[in-house]
Structures are given as structure tokens and as C-alpha cells.
N, C-alpha and C positions, 0 to 999 in steps of 0.2 A: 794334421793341417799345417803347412809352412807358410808363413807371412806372405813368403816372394811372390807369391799366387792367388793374393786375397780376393782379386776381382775375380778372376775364373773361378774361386774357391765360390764365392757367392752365389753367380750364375747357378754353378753346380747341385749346392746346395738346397738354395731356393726348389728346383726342379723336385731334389729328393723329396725335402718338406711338401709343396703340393702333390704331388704322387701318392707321399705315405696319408698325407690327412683324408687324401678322396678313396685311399683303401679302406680305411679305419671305418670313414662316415659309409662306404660300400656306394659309393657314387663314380671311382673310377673309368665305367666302364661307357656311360654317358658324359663325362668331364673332360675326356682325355682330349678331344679334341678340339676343344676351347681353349685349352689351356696354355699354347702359347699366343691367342691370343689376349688371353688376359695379361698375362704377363708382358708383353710386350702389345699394348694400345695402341702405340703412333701417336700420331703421324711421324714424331721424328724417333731415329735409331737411337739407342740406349750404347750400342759396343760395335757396331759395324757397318757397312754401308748403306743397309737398307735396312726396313721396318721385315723384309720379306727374307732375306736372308738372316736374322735374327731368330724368326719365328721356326724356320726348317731345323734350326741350330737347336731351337729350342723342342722342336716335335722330336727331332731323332735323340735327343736326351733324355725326352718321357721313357722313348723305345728301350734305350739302358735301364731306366731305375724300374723298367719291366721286367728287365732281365730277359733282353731282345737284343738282334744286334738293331744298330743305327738306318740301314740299311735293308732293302728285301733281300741280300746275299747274306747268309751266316757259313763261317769255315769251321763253327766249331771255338774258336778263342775266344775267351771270356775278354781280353783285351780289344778294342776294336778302333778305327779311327772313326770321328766324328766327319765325313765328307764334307757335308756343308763348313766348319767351321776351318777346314783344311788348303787355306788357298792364300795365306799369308808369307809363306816364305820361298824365296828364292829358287828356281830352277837350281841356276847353274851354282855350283859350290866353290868355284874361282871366279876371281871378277876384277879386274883391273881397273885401282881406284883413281884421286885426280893424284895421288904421290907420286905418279909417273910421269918421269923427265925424259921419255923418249930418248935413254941414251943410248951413244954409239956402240957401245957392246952391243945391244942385243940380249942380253945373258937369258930372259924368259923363254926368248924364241929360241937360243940356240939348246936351251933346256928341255923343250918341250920335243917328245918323241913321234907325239900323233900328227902334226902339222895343224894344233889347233890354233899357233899363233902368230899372228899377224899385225903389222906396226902399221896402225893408221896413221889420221894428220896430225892428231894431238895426242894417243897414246897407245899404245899396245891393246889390243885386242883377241878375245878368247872369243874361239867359235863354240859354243856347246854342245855342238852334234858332232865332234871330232876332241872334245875332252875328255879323258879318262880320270879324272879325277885324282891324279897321282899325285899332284900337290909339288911337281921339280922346278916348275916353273916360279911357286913362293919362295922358296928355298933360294934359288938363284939371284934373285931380284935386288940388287946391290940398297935397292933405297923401301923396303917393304911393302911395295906400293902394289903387290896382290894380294886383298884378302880372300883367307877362307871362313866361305860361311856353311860351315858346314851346319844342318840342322840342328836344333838341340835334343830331338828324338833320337835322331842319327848316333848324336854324340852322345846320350846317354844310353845307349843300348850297350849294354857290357857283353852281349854275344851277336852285334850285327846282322839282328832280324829286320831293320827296317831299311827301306829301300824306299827311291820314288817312282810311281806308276809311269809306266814309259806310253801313256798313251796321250800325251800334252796336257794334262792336268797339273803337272806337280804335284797329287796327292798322296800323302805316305801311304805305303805299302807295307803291313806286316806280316814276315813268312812264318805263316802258323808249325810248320817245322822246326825253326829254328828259336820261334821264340820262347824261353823258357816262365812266362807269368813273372813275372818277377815284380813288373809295374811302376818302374825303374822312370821310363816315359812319360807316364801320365801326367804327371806334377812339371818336367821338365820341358812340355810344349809350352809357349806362351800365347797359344790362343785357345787352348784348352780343345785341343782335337782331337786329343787323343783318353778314351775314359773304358769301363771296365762295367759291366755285366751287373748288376744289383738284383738282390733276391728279398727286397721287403717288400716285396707284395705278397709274394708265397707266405713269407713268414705272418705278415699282419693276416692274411687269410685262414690258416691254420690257428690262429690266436682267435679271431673271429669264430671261426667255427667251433671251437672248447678244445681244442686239443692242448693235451699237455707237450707245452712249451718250452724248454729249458736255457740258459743261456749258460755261457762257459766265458771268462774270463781269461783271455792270453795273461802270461806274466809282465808281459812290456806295458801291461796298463797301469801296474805299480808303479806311482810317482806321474803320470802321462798328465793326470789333471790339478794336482795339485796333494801337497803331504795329509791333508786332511783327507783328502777322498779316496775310504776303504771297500773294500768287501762290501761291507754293509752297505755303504752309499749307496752301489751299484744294485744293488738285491731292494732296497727301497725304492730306486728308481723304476729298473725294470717291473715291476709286481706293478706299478702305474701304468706298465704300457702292457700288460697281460702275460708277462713272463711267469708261469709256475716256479721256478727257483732259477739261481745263480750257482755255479761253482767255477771253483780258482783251478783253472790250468794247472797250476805248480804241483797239483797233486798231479797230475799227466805225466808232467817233466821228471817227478820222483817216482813214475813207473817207467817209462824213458831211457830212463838214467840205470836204474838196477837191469834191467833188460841188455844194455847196452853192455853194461860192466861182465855180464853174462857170456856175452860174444868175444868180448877184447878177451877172456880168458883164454878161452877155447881157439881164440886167434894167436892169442902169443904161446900157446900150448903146440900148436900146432906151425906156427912158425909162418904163419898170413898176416896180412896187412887188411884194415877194414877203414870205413868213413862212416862218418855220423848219416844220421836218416831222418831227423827231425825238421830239415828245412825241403820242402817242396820244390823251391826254385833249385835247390845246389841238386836235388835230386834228381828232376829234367835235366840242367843242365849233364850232369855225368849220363846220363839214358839219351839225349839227344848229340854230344859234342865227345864224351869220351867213352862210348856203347863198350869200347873193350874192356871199360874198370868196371863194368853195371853189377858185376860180379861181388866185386868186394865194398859195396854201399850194403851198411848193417839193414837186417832185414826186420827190425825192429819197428814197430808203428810208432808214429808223431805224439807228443803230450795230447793234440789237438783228438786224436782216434782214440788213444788210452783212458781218456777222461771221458770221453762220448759214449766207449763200450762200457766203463765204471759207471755210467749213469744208465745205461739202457739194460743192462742186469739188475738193476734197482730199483728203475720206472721203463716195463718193458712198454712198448710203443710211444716213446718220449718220442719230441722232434729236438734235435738239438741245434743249437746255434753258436758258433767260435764267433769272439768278439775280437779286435787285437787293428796291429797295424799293416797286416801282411796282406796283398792281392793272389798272391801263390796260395793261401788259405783258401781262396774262393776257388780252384782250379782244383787243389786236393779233395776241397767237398765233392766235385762234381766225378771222381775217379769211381765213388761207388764201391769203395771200398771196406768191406763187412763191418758193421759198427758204426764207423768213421761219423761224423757230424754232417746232418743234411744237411747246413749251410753256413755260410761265413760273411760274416759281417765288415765291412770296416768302422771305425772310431765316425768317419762323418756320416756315414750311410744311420747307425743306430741315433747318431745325434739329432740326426734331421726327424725321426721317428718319435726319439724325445719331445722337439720341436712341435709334433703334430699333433701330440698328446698334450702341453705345455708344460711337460717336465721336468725338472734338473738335479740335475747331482748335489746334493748338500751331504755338510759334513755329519758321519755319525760315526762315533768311535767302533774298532772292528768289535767283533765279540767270537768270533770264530779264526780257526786256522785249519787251513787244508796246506801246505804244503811247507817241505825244511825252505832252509831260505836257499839251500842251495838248487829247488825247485824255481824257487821266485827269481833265482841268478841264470837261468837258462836263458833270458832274452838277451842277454849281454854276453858280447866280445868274450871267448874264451868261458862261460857261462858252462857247455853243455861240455865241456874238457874238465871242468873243476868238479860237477856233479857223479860222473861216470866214476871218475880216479877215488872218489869219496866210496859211492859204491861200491869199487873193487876194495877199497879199503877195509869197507865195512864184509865184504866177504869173505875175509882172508888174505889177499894179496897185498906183499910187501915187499913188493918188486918197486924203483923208479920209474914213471914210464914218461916216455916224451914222446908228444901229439905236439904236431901241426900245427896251430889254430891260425883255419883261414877266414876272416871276415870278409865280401868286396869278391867280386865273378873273376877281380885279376887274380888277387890271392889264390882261390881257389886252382885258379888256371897253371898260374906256376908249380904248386904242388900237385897238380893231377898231371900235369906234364912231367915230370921228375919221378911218381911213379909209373907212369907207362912204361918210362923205359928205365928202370928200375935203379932209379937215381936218389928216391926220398929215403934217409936217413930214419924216421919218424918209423913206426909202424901202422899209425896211426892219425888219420886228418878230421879235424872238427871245421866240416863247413856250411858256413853261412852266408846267402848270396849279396845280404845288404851289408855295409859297411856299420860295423858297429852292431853286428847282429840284429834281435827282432827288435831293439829300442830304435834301429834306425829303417826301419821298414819307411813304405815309400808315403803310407798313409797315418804315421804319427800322429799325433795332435798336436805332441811341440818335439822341436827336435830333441836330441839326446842328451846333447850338453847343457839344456836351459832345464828339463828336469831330472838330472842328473840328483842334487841336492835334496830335492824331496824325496826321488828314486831310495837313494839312500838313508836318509833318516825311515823314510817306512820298513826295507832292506833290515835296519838294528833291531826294531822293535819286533820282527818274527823269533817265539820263541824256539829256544836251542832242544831240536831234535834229530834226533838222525833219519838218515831216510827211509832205510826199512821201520824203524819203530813208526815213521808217518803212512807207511803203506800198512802196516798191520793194525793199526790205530781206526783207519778207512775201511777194513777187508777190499785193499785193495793188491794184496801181493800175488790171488791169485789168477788175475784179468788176464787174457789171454795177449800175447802182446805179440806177436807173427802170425804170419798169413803162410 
């Protein structure tokens, strides 16, 4: 959850919370469509120009936290635009402000390649049916007097999936091709148009009907809500909202990790270059942008699948659910991949569920450990380089090795480009699509840096294990970890 966003954070919110309480109470199915008028009454608008457009805002966001698209068109993306809420920002992405002095150079026009510009009575003018959006025209402009507004969709999409609908709407377009779930967008629209697929109704239904439940704990939630709130908390918490038990991802990451240490042998044995496999979006991204390296992404399953197969050998027809901050989790559930976890949670989606039960997290000291710390260190920057090399440590090798570590879709991009064409130094790239790794996934609670401090004080107090003695400790060294 990031501050910048509190009111769309609410809107959002709100929606989840009534959703989940009318699943829980099993009234859903008769509520659902009162429900944005409850919530928005009138006569006057709460966020936007009408009581009526408010209310669409609000039905096509039940249709999300159904885990529906917004729309009677579904492409398949768990990412989707919000249509109704989609009609706040700007056509054209150049726009000649009043800083313009009409002068005699010219330098816009004589910059401009399309003929889109033309000097009216008071100042240069852009046509936008003849803009190309090349941006020579800013560039040139001796007194700054074009901005660009380029979206902030636009602008945060680290692989330029989104586009505007060319059919006079202005409504973003996202090309379900190119986008990699990353989730990058969601937080970064400011009218909240853009949101993501929810699966707690499935979930509260399956809780409803008895089945065993399970929840899984990403590591990036160490430290997310505060130094006191462990393991336990969460395992008291959830058991309130009918979850049969909790377990800690880190035990995942320390099957992950040995798995992984596995391949970098047999790679450096062999004289290949491999990538990490534990993040979802770096993985599209290489399957969808650089199909020729698909090859050498380790074929190793996610902590997120590791953990879910260690629990479904344990408690065979569990249902299992990843908690954490990543939207690219919700995209992996859906691959249907043996074992793997039926669904994925994020931090607001489970909190709003909290909400509807009247839950909360309170402090209880841990009493258990499932994972080395260098499991619990896999959410972080350079995290899933430091567990692997431990691993190969722990099997024998005493080789140095140097890995890549790319956090951020640019990162990645520069080292997947340098080994295409067989330029990377490294043998080896640890990537992850969010900056700052899973602690900076898009759906946080607090960013990285604010729980950084509790991160690490929880981080000291894991005690000093290795990672196979924690996988043998689990019987978990013999989980099948490839497909």
C-alpha cells in the first residue's frame, strides 16, 4: 500500500472489503448489485463528475474483486483497465503550453518531421492526428514551452504494453502480448483505472465449504507490517478468517535455492550461462521479449510452487494460497502448473478479508522457524545470488562466482541484451522485475526503505542454520523441484 494513492487505495479497498463480507455472510450473489449503490448514495459525487459514473466505477470493481474482467470482453490478463474510470488524461502527449513566445525561429516546426506543426495567432500549435509522438519538437523548443504528458501507465510500463485505443476514447489499451503482469501500472494511474483480477471469493468459498485451506507467507512480508509482527501473528490471524494453517515461503526459497545451486554446477561444468527462475514477471519478460535466451532461464520452480508441492504431499487436496506483494504471483497461479499454488493473494486484497472478518494482526512472539535467513533474504536485491552461492557452497564448490544481479525490467534488459549477443561477462543473471526485488513489488504495504529497519532486526533474530540442514529438518530436500 503507498501513501501517493491513499484515496484510490480506499475506493479500492472499500470494494474488496464489501465483496469479501457478502462472500463470507454467502449474500454475494443477491448484494452485488446494490452495492454500488450503497456505497455511493448521492445525490452528490464523492470522486467524479457524476453520482452515475461513480457507481459503473464502482460495479466494474466488484467485477475485479470477482475475479472478472471490468468489462463483458476478457483477453485473458489478470491486469485489466478500469473503462469507466479511464477518461482523465490527455489525448495528445505533446501540447504547446502558454511559455510560448511565438518566436522567429520556429525551431518546433522546423523540428517537427510529420507537418504536425503549425504557428497560430498566439502560439505554435500541434495537430494530433499527424503527431508521432517523437517528442523533436520538445527537444528543439529554445524556451521549454512543450510539455510532455506522456501517461503515467504509459510511463511506468517497463516493457511498453500500454497504448491508447485509437478509436476517440483516449482509453488505455493493454497488449495482452507484451505485457509481462508485473503490475508496475496499477498504483502508478491516478485515477485508479487500471487494477488486477482478485480471487477471494473463490478462496472465502472453499473456506466456506470446509475445505482445507492453507496459506503461504512470501518472504517480503518480514518486516512489511511492523518488527513485532511474526509467523505467529499471521497464523493467529488467518485461523480467524478460516485458514487451516500458515507456512513461511523461505522454506520455498531454501528449496529454490539448493535446486538452483544444482544447475549453476552442471552450467559452469558444462560451460552455459543460466537466469534465475523465481520471479514470474522476469520470466515472461525473457519468454515474451527475449524468446531466444528461453533456453537458458533455470528450470527450477518458484519458492511460491516449492512450498505449495511441500505442503500438498503433506495435506494432499490442500488448497493453497501465496500471500506477498507481487501481481505476477497471481498470473503464475493461474499457469496451472503441477503443485504450484491455486492462488495468490496480495497484502490489500487478504487485508480487506481481515476487514470483513474484524481481524488484525497483533503482536505474538515467533515460536517456530521454517526457513535459513538466507531464505527470508530472497525478497531482496541480490537476495536469490547470496542463497544459491551458499548452496553451491554448501555442496562442494569453491569456485568464485560472479552473477549479474539485476533488479528493475531496465537492468534486466541491459544484461539480457549483452548476453544475446554474447557480450555478458557474468555466467550467470539473478533477475527480478521490481526494483529492489520482492520487497519492492508493486503491491507492498510500506515501501522498502520505511521497513527496511524492522526487515532487519526480524532478519538477526532467524536462527543460524544452513540451508540443507533446514530442508532436512522439513523433509523437504526431496520435493520434486522441475517440471
Amino acid at each position: 500500500m503507498l501513501a501517493s494513492d491513499s484515496n484510490i487505495l480506499k475506493i479500492k479497498h472499500d470494494v474488496l472489503y464489501e465483496v469479501a463480507k457478502m462472500a463470507y455472510e454467502g449474500t454475494l450473489e443477491e448484494g452485488r448489485d446494490d452495492l454500488p449503490f450503497k456505497m455511493i448514495p448521492g445525490p452528490q459525487p464523492n470522486f467524479r463528475c457524476c453520482i452515475y459514473r461513480e457507481r459503473e466505477i464502482i460495479r466494474q470493481r466488484v467485477r475485479l474483486a470477482e475475479g472478472k474482467a471490468p468489462g463483458p470482453e476478457d483477453d485473458g490478463n489478470l491486469v485489466q483497465v478500469i473503462n469507466s474510470a479511464c477518461a482523465g488524461c490527455p489525448i495528445s502527449r505533446y501540447i504547446v503550453t502558454d511559455n510560448c513566445q511565438k518566436c522567429l525561429s520556429r525551431a518546433c516546426k522546423q523540428a517537427c518531421r510529420f507537418g504536425a506543426i503549425s504557428i497560430g495567432r498566439d502560439k505554435s500549435y500541434i495537430d494530433p492526428s499527424k503527431c508521432k509522438e517523437c517528442g523533436q519538437c520538445a527537444k528543439a523548443c529554445p524556451y521549454n514551452a512543450i510539455a510532455d504528458l506522456m501517461r503515467p501507465c504509459m510511463k511506468s510500463c517497463p516493457v511498453n504494453a500500454i497504448s491508447v485505443s485509437d478509436d476517440g476514447t483516449g482509453i488505455a489499451v493493454i497488449d495482452e502480448e507484451k505485457c509481462i503482469r508485473c503490475g508496475q501500472c496499477i498504483h502508478k494511474c491516478p485515477f485508479g483505472a487500471i487494477g488486477s483480477k482478485t480471487s477471494i471469493v473463490d478462496i472465502i468459498n472453499h473456506i466456506r465449504a470446509g475445505r482445507e485451506v492453507i496459506a503461504m507467507l512470501a518472504p517480503a512480508t518480514i518486516g512489511q507490517f511492523g518488527a513485532d509482527i511474526t509467523l505467529a501473528s499471521w497464523r493467529d490471524a488467518l485461523s480467524k478468517l478460516g485458514f487451516a494453517e500458515v507456512e513461511d515461503v523461505s522454506l520455498g526459497a531454501d528449496m529454490t535455492a539448493m535446486s538452483e545451486a544444482r544447475e549453476w554446477l552442471l552450467a559452469l561444468e558444462q560451460g552455459e550461462k543460466k537466469t534465475t527462475s523465481c520471479c514470474p514477471a522476469f520470466k515472461r519478460y525473457v519468454k515474451q521479449h527475449f524468446p531466444e535466451l528461453s533456453s537458458i532461464v533455470s528450470e527450477t520452480v518458484s519458492p511460491m510452487c516449492a512450498v505449495s508441492r511441500w505442503i500438498k504431499k503433506n495435506h494432499p487436496g490442500a488448497i493453497t494460497v501465496f500471500i506477498g506483494p507481487c501481481i505476477a504471483k497471481k498470473y503464475e497461479a493461474q499457469l496451472g502448473q503441477e503443485g504450484n499454488a491455486d492462488y495468490a493473494l496480495t497484502y490489500g486484497e487478504i487485508r480487506a478479508m481481515m476487514r470483513a472478518k474484524e481481524v488484525k494482526l497483533t503482536a505474538v512472539p515467533e515460536s517456530e522457524n521454517m526457513g535459513s535467513v538466507y531464505g527470508k533474504k530472497f525478497a531482496g536485491a541480490g537476495g536469490v545470488t547470496a542463497a544459491v552461492l551458499e548452496a553451491m557452497k554448501e555442496l562442494g564448490c569453491t569456485e568464485d562466482i560472479d552473477v549479474c544481479k539485476c533488479d528493475g525490467i531496465e537492468a534486466c534488459k541491459k544484461a539480457l541484451t549483452l548476453m544475446k549477443f554474447g557480450k555478458l561477462p557474468q555466467s550467470f543473471i539473478e533477475g527480478m522485475a521490481c526494483e529492489g526485488g520482492c520487497v519492492g513489488g508493486p503491491s507492498s504495504h510500506r515501501e522498502a526503505r520505511v521497513s527496511l529497519k524492522d526487515r532487519t532486526a526480524l532478519l538477526a533474530a532467524t536462527p543460524d542454520i544452513s540451508i540443507m540442514d533446514n530442508l532436512l529438518s522439513h523433509d523437504a530436500a526431496e520435493i520434486k523441484m522441475t517440471d
